[in-house]
N, C-alpha and C positions, 0 to 999 in steps of 0.2 A: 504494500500500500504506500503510495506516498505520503510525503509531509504536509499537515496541514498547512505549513504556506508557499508549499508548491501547489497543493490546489488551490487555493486565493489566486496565484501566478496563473493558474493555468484557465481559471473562470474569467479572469481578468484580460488574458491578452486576445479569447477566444470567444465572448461574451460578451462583458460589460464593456470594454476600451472602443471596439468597434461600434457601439450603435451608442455611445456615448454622446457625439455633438447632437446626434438623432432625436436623442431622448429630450435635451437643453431646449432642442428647435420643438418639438411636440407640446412637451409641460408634459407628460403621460409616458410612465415607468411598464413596459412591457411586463403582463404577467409570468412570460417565460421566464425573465430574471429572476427573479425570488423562486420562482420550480430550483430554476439550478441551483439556487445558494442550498435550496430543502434538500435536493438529491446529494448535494455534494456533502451534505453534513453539519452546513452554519450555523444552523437553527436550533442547534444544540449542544454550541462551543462551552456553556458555560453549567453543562450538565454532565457531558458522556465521560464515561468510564475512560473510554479512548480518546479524549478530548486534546489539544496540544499544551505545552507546557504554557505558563505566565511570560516566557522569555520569548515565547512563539508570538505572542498577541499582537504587539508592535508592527511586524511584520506581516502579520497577515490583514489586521487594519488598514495599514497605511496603502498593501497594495490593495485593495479593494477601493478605498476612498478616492486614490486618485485614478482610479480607473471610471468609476460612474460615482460620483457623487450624492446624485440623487438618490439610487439604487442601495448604496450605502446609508447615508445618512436615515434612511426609511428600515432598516434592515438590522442598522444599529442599536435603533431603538429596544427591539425583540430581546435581545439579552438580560437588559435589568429585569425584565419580568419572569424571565426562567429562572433568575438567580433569587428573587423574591418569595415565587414558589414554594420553589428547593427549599430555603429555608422555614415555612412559613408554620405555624400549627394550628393554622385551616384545613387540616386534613379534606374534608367534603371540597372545600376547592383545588386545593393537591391534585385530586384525583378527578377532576372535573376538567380541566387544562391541561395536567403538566404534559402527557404523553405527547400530546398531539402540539405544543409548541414546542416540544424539544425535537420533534420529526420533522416539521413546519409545515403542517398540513392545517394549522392553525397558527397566526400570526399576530405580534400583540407590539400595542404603540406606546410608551409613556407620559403622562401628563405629569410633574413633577414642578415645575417653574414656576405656579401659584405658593406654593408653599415655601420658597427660599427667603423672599425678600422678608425685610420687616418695617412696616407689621405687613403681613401675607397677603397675598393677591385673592388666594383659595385660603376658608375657614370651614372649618369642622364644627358642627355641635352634635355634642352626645343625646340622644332619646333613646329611650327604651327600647326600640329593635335595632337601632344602627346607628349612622351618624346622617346628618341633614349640611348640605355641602351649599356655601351660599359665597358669591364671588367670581373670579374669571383664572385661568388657565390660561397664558398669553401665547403659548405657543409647543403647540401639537402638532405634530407630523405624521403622515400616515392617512390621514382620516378621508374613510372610502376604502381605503385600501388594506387595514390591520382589520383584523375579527372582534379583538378583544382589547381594551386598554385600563392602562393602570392610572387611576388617579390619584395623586398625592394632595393635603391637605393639611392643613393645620389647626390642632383643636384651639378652638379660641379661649379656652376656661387653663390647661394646664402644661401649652406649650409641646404637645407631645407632636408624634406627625403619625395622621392616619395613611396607610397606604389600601387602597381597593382595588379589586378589579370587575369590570363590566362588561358586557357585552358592546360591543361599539354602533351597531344594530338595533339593538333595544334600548339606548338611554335615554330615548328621546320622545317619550310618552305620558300618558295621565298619570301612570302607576307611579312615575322615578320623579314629577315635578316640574321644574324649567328648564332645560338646556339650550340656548344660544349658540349658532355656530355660524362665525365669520371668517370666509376664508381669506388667507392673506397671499399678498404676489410675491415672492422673494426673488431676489435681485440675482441668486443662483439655488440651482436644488431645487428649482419648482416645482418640480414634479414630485416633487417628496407628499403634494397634497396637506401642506401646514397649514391652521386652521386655530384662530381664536375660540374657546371655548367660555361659553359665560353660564354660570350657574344662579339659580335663585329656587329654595326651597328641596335642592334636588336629594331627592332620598338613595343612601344604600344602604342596603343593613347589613347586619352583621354576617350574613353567611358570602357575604363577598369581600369580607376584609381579609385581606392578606398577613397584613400586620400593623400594630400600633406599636412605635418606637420615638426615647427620647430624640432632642434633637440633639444632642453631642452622637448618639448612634448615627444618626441622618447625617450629618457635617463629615462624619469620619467616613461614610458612605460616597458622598460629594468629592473626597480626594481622587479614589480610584475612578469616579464617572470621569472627571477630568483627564487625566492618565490617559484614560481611554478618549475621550471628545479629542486631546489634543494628535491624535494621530489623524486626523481627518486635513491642518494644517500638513501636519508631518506626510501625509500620502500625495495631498496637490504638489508640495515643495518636490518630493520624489519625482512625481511624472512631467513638471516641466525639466527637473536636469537630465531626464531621459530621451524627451521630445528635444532639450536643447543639443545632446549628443548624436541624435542620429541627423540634426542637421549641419552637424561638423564643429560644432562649439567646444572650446575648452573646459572640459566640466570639471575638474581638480576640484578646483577652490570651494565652490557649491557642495562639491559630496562633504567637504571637510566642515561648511558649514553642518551640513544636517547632520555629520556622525556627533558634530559639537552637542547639536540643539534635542538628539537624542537622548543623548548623554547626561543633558541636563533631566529628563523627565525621568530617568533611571534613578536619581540623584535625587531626587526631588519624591518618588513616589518611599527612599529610603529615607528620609526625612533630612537627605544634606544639601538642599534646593528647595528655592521657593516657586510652588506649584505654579503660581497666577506669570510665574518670571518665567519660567518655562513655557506655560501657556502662550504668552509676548513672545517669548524667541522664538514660536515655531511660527505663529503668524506673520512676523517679520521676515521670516526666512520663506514664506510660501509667497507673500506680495513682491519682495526682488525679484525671487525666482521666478515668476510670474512674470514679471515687466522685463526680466533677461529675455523669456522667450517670445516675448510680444514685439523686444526690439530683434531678436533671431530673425525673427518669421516675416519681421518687415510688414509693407503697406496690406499683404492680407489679411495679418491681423485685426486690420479694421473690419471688416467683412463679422458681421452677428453672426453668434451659435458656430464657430468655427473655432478647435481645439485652443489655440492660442487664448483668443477672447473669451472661451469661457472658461478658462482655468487662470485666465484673471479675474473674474466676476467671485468664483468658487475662492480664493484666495481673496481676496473684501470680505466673503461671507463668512471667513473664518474667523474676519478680526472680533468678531460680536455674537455671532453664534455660541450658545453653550458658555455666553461668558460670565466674568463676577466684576464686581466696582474695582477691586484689588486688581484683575487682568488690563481693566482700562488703562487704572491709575501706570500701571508699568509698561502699558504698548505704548502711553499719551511720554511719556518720558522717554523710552527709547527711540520712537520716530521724531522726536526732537535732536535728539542724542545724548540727551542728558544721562541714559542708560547704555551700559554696557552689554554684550551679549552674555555678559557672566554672573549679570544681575547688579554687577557695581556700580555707582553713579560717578559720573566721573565731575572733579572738582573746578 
């Protein structure tokens, strides 16, 4: 059997790379795509026995992300909720999903983003059969396209964070209360199908809570999403010095870049870097890299939905995607230069 990121490699260069401007130019993610990621095994990287190592993830991330963006960034999602699961003692929900989203024959979105900020976007209150979910969810991926998604929220009485899961089909009825869905146009990833979600009154009960956790549990949770979010910069930076190479570009300096700005998320998931400064470096290093191949590729570049241009668009969307105030405050400092790629400021 090969390696799990030899098949990332091999979906990628045979799949997702080739109908990749196709996809940018459409807005609409072929359902063929997710078959393959299900056949080939993704859909259940963060469950199978046979899974690949933590030193594997990196790489198999990065090459899927800069292969289809979209397709990734939609795909990506499914993971937190297998690992949710996995861990959960909702038994009756265990067994109600787990199988069939770690096969991918069932596919799941996460709403999480209402509940970060403070005070929270999305609020929890406790009643007697569940919780009552009243607020907005700024930004959901997937939607139309996942079966199932996880909503995160925040109790408003004791700080804790509710996590749920629903049917993404049925949320939107007399039984569950109000659901709101605005869809948004993103600048890259369209086709990911993201989508503002606004709730008032909306009920779930308890036998679809997956789990209720402090928020230091949540926060230390938040490191690893990041780890993992930031490979999506770290895959676009990859496929333009690859795009830059087969146009005859000197790529040294670039790869030495991104072994650096690896290095730093390795560093940083060890607790010898700061995550948000890592985060910054790799967006930094995907927007050069980006404008490297923009100016490679010359006046076609200009031409919309054409590899060059949108893997500058997919690098913008990296600077603020999935981000935190602390990622700002460090890209807003090093695209001035005030920061160094080593996270040092310089005097």
């Amino acid at each position: 059997m090969t390696s799990w990121p030899e098949r990332a490699r091999d979906l990628a260069d045979t799949v997702l790379f080739p109908a990749a401007d196709a996809v940018d130019a459409a807005g609409e993610i072929p359902r063929s795509h997710f078959d393959a990621l299900a056949a080939a095994g993704f859909y259940g990287l963060a469950a199978r026995d046979d899974g690949p190592d933590m030193s594997e993830l990196p790489d198999i991330f990065e090459t899927l992300c800069g292969a289809c963006l979209s397709t990734a960034f939609t795909w990506m999602q499914h993971g937190g909720v297998v690992m949710s699961l996995a861990n959960s003692p909702n038994e009756g929900l265990r067994n109600k999903y787990f199988d069939e989203l770690v096969d991918g024959s069932m596919t799941a979105g996460v709403a999480f983003a209402g509940a970060i900020p403070r005070p929270p976007k999305l609020y929890a209150r406790r009643e007697a059969s569940g919780y009552v979910l009243d607020g907005s969810a700024p930004f959901v991926s997937g939607w139309g396209i996942v079966d199932v998604v996880q909503l995160s929220a925040r109790d408003e009485f004791d700080d804790s964070i509710v996590h749920a899961i629903v049917s993404a089909q049925a949320v939107d009825g007399t039984d569950t209360g109000s659901l709101t869905v605005e869809p948004l146009t993103l600048i890259a990833a369209d086709a990911s199908n993201t989508v503002r979600l606004r709730f008032e009154n909306f009920h779930v009960d308890d036998a679809s809570v997956v789990s209720v956790v402090t928020d230091s549990q949540f926060q230390a949770g938040q490191l690893y999403g990041s780890w993992i979010n930031g490979c999506m910069a770290m895959g676009i930076a990859r496929r333009c010095i690859q795009q830059m190479e087969e146009l005859g570009v000197d790529v040294d300096a670039y790869r030495r870049l991104h072994a650096g700005a690896r290095a730093n998320f390795d560093d940083a998931l060890a607790g010898r870097y700061d995550m948000f400064c890592a985060r910054a470096d790799a967006s930094e290093l995907a927007v050069r890299t980006a404008a490297a191949l923009v100016a490679a590729t010359g006046s076609s570049a200009l031409v919309g939905h054409g590899t060059a241009e949108r893997l500058m668009r997919e690098a913008t969307f990296t600077l603020v995607a999935a981000s935190r105030p602390q990622m700002k405050t460090a890209l807003l400092k090093g695209l001035s230069g005030e920061r160094t790629g080593s996270g040092e400021e310089r005097g």
